[in-house]
N, C-alpha and C positions, 0 to 999 in steps of 0.2 A: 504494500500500500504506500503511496507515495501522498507528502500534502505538497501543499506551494501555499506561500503567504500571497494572498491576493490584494491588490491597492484596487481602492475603491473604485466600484462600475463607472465606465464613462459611457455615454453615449454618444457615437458621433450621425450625424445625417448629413453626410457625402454621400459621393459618387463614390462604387467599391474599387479596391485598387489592391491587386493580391497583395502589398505591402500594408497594408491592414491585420494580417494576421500575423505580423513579425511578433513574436514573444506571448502569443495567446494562448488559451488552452481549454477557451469551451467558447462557441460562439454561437449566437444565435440571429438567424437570417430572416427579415421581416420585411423584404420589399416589397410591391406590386407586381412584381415584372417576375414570374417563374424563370422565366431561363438565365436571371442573374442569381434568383436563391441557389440555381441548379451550378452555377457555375465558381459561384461560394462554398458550394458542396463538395466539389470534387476540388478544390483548392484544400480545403479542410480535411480530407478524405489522405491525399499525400502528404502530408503534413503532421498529419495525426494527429488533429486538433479533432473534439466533441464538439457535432452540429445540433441543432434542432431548424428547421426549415421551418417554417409558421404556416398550420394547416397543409403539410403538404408530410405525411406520415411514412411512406415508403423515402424521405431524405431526414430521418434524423435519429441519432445515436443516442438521444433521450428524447422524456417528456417533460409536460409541465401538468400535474394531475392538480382538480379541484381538491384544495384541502382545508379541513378543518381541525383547528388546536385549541384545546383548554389544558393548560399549565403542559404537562404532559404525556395527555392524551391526544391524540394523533388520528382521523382516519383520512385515508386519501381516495379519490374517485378519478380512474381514466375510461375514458371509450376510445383508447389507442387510436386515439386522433379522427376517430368516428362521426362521432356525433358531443362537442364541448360543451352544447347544451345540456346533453343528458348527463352529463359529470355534473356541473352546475347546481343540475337538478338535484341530484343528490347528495349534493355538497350543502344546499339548502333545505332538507328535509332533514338529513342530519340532525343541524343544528335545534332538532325538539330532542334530541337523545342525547346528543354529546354537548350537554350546561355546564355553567360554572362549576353546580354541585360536582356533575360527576369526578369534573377535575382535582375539586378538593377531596373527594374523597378516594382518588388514585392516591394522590399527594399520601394522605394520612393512612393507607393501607402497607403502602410502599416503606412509611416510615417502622410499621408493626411489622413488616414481612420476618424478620428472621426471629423475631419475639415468638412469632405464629408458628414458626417450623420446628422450634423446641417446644412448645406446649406442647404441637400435637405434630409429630414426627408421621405418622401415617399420613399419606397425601390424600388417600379418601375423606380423612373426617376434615383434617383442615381446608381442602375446596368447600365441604359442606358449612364450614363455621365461615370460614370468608364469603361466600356465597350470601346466608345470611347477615352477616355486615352490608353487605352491600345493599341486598332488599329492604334492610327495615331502615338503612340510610336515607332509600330514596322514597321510601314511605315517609316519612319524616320530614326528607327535607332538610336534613343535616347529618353530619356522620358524627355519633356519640356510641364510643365502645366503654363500657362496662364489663371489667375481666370479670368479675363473678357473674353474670349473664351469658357469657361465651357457652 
C-alpha cells in the first residue's frame, strides 16, 4: 500500500494539454466533449494515473457512490454508473435509518465492545445482548446501558 501526501485540490478550467497530468495520481475528466474525456483517458491509462470519466462508466478506474455518514457509520449506494438517480434515491431514503441516534449509539457500543467480549465470550449470547442494546436504544430514543439489565 502506498500513500502520497496530497496538496490541496485545485481546479483548473482550461483547454487539456497532456502536461496536465505531470505529477498527478487520480484525475477526474468532466468535459462536454466525449472524445477529449476519451483522450484524457488513454493519456491517464499510460501513465498510470486513476481516471473516472463523468457518466461515461466503461472509462473509469473508480467511482463516486451516493453516501451517507453519521459519526461513523457509513452506507454507500452505486448503480455503477447506471442510473445516479437511483443511488440518490437511496442515499435519501436512507437517511430515515441511518440518524444521528444510530450514530451515537455505534459511537457508545464501539466504546463497550471488548467490555462485551469478556462478559460474554460466547458470540451467540453477546450478538443477542448487543442486538438488544440496540433495539431498546432505538425504542427509546437514546442509548442507556445498564450492566445489571444486560
Amino acid at each position: 500500500m502506498w500513500r502520497r501526501e496530497m496538496e490541496p485540490i485545485t481546479i483548473y478550467e482550461k483547454d487539456f494539454e497532456d502536461a496536465d497530468l505531470s505529477g498527478q495520481c487520480l484525475v477526474v475528466a468532466a468535459t462536454d466533449q466525449p472524445e477529449i474525456n476519451h483522450r484524457i483517458y488513454a493519456k491517464c491509462k499510460e501513465a498510470g494515473i486513476l481516471i473516472n470519466v463523468v457518466d461515461d462508466p466503461a472509462y473509469c478506474d473508480f467511482i463516486f457512490p451516493a453516501y451517507r455518514k453519521e459519526k461513523d457509520m457509513v452506507a454507500a449506494f452505486s448503480s455503477s454508473g447506471k442510473s445516479p438517480v437511483v443511488a440518490q434515491y437511496l442515499k435519501e431514503e436512507n437517511q430515515k435509518i441511518l440518524t444521528p441516534l444510530l450514530g451515537d449509539i455505534n459511537e457508545r457500543m464501539g466504546e463497550l465492545r471488548d467490555l462485551l467480549k469478556k462478559r460474554y465470550p460466547d458470540e451467540s449470547e453477546r450478538k443477542q445482548v448487543i442486538r438488544n442494546m440496540l433495539y431498546q436504544s432505538l425504542e427509546k430514543g437514546e442509548f442507556k446501558w445498564n450492566e445489571e439489565e444486560d
